[in-house]
C-alpha positions as CSV (number, residue, x, y, z in Angstrom):
1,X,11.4,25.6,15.1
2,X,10.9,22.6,17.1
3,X,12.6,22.2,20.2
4,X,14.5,20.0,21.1
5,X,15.4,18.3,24.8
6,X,19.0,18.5,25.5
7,X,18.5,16.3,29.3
8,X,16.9,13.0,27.9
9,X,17.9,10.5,25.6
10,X,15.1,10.0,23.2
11,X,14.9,6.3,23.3
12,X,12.8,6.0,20.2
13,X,15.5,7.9,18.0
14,X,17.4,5.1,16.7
15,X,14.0,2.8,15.6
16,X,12.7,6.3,14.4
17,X,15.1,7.4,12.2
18,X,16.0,3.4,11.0
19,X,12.1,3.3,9.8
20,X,12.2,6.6,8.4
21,X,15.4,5.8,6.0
22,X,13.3,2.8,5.0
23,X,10.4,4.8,3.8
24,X,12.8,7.1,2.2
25,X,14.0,3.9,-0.2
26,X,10.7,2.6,-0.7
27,X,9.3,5.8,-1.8
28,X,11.9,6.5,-4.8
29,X,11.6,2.7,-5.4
30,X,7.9,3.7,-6.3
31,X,6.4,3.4,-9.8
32,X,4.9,6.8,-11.5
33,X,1.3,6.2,-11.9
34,X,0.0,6.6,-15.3
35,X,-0.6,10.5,-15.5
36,X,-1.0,13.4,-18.6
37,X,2.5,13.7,-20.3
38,X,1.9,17.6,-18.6
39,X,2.1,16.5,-14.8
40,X,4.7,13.9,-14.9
41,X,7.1,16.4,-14.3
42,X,5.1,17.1,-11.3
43,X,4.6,13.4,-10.3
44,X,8.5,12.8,-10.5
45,X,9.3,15.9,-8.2
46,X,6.7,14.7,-5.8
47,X,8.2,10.8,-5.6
48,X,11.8,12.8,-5.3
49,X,10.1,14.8,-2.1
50,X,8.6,12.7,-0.1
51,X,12.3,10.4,-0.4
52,X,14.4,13.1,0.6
53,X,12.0,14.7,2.9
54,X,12.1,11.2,4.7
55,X,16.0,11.1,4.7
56,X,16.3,14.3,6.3
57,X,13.5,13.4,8.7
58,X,15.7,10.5,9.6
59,X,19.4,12.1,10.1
60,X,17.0,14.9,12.0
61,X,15.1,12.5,14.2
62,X,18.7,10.8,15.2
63,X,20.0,14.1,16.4
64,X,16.4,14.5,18.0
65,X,15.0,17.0,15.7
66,X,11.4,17.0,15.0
67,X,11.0,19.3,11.6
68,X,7.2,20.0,11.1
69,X,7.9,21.4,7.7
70,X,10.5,21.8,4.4
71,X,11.1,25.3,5.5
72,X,12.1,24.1,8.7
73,X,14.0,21.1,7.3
74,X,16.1,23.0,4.7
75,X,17.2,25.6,7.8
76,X,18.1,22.4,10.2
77,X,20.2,20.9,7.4
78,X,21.8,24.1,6.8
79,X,22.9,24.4,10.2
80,X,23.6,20.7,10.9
81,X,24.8,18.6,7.7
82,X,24.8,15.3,6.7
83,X,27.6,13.1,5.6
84,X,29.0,15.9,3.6
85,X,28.0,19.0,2.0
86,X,27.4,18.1,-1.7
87,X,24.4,15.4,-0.7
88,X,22.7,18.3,2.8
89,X,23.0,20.3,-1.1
90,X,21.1,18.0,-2.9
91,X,18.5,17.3,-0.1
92,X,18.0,20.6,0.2
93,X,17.7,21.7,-3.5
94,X,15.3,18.8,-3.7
95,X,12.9,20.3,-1.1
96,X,13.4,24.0,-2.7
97,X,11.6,22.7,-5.8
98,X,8.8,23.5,-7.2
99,X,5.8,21.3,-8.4
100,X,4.0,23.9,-10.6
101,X,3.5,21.8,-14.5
102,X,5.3,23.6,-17.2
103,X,8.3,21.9,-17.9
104,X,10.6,21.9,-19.8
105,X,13.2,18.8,-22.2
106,X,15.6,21.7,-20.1
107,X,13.9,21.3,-16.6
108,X,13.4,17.8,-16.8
109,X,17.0,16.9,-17.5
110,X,17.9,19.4,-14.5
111,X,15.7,17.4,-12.7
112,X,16.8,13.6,-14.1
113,X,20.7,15.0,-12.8
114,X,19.1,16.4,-9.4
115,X,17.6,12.4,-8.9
116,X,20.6,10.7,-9.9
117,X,22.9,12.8,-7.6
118,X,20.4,11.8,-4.7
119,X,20.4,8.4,-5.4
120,X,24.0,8.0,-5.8
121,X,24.4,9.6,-2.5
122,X,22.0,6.9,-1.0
123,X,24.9,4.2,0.2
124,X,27.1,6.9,1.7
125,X,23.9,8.1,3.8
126,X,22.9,4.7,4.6
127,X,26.5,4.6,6.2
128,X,26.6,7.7,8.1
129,X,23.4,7.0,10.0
130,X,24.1,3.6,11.2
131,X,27.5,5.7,12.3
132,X,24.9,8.2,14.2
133,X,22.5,6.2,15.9
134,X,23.4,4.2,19.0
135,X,24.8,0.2,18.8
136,X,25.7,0.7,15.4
137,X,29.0,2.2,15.0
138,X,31.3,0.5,17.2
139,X,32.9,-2.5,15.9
140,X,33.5,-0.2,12.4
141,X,34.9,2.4,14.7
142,X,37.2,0.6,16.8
143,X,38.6,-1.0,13.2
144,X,39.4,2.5,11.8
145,X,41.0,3.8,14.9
146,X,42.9,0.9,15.0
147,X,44.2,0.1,11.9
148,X,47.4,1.9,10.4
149,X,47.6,3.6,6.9
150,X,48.6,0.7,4.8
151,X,45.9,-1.5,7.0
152,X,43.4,0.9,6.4
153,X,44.0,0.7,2.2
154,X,43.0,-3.2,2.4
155,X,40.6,-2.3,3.9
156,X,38.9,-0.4,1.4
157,X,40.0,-2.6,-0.8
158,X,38.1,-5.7,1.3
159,X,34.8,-3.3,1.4
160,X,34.9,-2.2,-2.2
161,X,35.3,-6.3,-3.1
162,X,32.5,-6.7,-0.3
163,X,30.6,-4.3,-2.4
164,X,31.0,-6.5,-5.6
165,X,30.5,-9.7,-3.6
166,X,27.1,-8.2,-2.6
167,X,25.9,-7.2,-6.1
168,X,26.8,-10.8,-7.3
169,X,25.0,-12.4,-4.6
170,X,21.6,-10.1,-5.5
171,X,21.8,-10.9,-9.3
172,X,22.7,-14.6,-8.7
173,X,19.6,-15.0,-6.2
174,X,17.0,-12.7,-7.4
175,X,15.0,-12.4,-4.2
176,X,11.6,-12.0,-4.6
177,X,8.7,-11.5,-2.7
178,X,6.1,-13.9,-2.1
179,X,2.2,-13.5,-1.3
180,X,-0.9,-13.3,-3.1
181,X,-3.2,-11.1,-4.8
182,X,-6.4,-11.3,-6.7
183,X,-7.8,-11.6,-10.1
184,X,-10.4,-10.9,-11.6
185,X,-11.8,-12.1,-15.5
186,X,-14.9,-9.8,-16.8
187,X,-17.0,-10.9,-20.1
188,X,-19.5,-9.1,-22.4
189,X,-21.9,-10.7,-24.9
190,X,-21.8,-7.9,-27.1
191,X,-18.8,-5.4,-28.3
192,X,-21.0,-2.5,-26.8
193,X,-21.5,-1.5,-23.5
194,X,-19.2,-1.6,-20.4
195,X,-17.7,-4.5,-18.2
196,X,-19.7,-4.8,-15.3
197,X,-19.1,-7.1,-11.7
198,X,-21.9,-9.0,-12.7
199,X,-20.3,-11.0,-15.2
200,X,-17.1,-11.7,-13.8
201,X,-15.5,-14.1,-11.6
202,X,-12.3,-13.5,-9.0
203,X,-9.4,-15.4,-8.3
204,X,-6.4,-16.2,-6.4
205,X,-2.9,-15.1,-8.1
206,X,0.0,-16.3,-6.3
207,X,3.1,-13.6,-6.4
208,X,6.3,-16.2,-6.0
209,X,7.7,-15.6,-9.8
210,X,6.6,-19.5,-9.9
211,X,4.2,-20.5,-13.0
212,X,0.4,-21.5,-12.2
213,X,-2.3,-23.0,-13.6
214,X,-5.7,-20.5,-12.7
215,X,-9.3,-22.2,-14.2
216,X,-12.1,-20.0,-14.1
217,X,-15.7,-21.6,-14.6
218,X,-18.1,-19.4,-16.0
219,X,-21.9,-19.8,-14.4
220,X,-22.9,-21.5,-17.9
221,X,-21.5,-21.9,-21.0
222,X,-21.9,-18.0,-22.7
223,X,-21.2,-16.3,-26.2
224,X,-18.4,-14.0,-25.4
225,X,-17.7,-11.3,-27.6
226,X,-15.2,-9.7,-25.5
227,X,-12.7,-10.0,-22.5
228,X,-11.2,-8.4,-19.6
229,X,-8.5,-10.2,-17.6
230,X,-7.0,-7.8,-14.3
231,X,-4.1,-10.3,-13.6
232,X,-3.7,-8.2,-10.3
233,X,-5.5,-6.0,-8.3
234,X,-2.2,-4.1,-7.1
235,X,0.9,-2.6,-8.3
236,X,2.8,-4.6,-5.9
237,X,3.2,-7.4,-8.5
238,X,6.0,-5.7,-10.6
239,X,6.0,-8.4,-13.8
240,X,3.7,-10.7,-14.8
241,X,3.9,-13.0,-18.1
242,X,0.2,-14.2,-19.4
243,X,1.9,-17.5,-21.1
244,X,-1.7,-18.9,-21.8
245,X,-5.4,-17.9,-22.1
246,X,-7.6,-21.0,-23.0
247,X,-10.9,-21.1,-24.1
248,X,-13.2,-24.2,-23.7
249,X,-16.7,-25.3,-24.4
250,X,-18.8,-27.8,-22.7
251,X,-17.9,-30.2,-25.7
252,X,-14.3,-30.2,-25.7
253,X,-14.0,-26.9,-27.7
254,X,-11.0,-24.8,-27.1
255,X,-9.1,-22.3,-28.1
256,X,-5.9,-20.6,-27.8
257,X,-5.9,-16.6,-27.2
258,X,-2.3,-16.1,-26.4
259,X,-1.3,-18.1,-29.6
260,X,-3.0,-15.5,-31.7
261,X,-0.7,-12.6,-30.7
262,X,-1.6,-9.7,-28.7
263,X,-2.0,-6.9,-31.2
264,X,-6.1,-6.5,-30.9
265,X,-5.6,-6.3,-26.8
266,X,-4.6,-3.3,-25.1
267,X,-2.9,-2.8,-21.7
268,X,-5.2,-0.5,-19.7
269,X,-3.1,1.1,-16.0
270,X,0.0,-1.0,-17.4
271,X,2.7,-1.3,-20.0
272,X,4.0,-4.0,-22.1
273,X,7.3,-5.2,-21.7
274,X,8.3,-6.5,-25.1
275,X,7.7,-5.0,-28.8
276,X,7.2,-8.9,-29.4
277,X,3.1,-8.9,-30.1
278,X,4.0,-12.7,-29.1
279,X,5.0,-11.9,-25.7
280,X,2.7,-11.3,-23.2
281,X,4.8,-9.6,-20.5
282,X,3.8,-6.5,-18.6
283,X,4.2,-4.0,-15.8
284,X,1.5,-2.2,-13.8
285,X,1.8,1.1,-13.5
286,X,-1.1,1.1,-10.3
287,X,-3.5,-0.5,-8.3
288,X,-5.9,-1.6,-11.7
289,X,-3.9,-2.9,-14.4
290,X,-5.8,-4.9,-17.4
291,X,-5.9,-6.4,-20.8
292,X,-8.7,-6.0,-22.5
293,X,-9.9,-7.3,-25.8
294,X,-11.6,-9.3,-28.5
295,X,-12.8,-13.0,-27.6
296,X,-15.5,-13.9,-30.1
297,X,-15.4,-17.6,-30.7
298,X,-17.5,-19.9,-32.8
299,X,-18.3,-21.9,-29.6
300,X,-19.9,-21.0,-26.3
301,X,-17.7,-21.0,-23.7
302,X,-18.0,-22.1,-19.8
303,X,-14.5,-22.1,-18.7
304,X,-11.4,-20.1,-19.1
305,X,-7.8,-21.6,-18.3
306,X,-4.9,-19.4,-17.2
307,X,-1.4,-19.8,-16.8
308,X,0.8,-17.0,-15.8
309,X,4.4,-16.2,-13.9
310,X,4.0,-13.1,-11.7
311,X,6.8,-11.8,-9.3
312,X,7.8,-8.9,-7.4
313,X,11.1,-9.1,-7.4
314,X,12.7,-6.7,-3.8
315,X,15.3,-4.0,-5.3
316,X,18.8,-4.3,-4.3
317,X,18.0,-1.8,-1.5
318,X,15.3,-3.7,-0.6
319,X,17.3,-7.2,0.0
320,X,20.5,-5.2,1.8
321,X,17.9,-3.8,4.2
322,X,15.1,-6.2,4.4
323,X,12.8,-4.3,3.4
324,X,9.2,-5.9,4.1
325,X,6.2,-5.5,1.2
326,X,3.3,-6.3,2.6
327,X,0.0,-6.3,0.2
């Protein structure tokens, strides 16, 4: 078991074990790629990991543990819990699992009860390290100690309305990230055959939930008998709506895609977000979500128009702890 040094302060404990509770929020924040119907049991126990071996790594690291592996982790949170013993259960029932396929409606709702346990626990852990590590607990502290029973009741009362006030101001605001990512529109002449770099032509999409005009010039006015349109290239972007795809030919042809309904396109790494076959809204699921489908047009056609909305909205967790995604 790893040692650990009872005559120095470990300096880098506290920005440790702050980064380390981070990660643990951003990884259960994480989507489920797209797998077989057979390994998303596995997929889900794996997200649930990596979370909870990341929490335990930060209580751990603030008491200046260094666990190397689960079997070491589950013995240090036997020995030293966390902020009470029904969440160092949970963690540690989390790590115990296994990831072997196989299961079961019964195993997965053990499981679904097993996550929402450790998320629910979340806040109260989020609590008890800032209590642990050094410059954080004070002022909160010095309040307990010095308030009297009937002091100490408003306040709970003041931090549960806090608590309200908080939610209200994340739903009014709806933070959301802003960067950009890229594009990418693919053509074929005939229905056969695959989409290839070679005819296709990137892009710029801007990520700020704002709507924006993209036009794409083709390198001469082609016959297209079918499209491919990656309104991303990662899973960062959590919605984007396609409110327009425009055809137009060299002589003032166009056409409307969008109009037309979307039941001839599929939604390849991503899913829809409506049963509306009018709405264009989806959600990739990874790094290489894409529509692709029919285009064929009684005109040739040198330049596509696009306008679409995309956002990546932070999670409540993410805005309460300033969570940073970076592209």
């Amino acid at each position: 078991m790893s040692a650990r040094n009872e005559n120095e302060t470990d300096q880098s404990a506290p920005g440790e074990a702050a980064e380390l509770f981070r990660l643990a929020l951003q990884a259960i924040e994480r989507p489920i790629e797209i797998v077989a119907p057979e390994r998303r049991g596995v997929e889900r126990v794996r997200r649930l990991q990596e979370s909870a071996r990341l929490l335990a790594d930060s209580f751990l690291a603030a008491r200046g543990w260094r666990p190397t592996d689960d079997e070491e982790r589950r013995a240090l949170l036997s020995e030293h819990s966390l902020t009470e013993e029904a969440t160092t259960r949970a963690l540690i029932d989390i790590l115990s699992l296994a990831t072997h396929p196989g299961w079961t409606p019964s195993r997965a709702r053990d499981l679904g009860s097993l996550e929402r346990r450790y998320r629910a626990a979340l806040p109260a852990c989020r609590s008890a390290l800032k209590r642990e590590l050094t410059g954080y607990e004070p002022i909160w502290a010095l309040c307990k100690r010095a308030c009297g029973s009937r002091t100490c009741r408003w306040l709970t009362g003041l931090a549960a309305g806090a608590a309200v006030a908080v939610a209200a101001a994340y739903h009014l605001s709806k933070p959301q990230y802003v960067f950009d990512l890229g594009g990418q529109l693919f053509w074929k002449h005939s229905p056969g055959g695959a989409f290839i770099q070679g005819r296709s032509r990137r892009f710029t999409v801007h990520v700020d939930n704002a709507v924006h005009h993209y036009r794409i010039r083709l390198p001469a006015p082609v016959a297209l008998a079918a499209l491919r349109l990656d309104p991303v290239n990662r899973v960062e972007a959590r919605e984007i709506d396609i409110l327009h795809i425009q055809l137009l030919g060299p002589a003032g042809e166009q056409t409307e895609l969008v109009d037309n309904g979307r039941g001839l396109w599929s939604c390849v790494n991503c899913r829809w977000l409506s049963d509306d076959q009018r709405s264009w809204r989806l959600q990739p699921a990874n790094d290489d979500p894409h529509i692709d489908g029919p285009s064929a047009v009684p005109f040739d056609v040198d330049e596509v128009r696009l306008t679409m909305r995309v956002s990546a909205r932070k999670t409540l967790w993410e805005w309460i702890t300033r969570l940073k995604r970076e592209p």
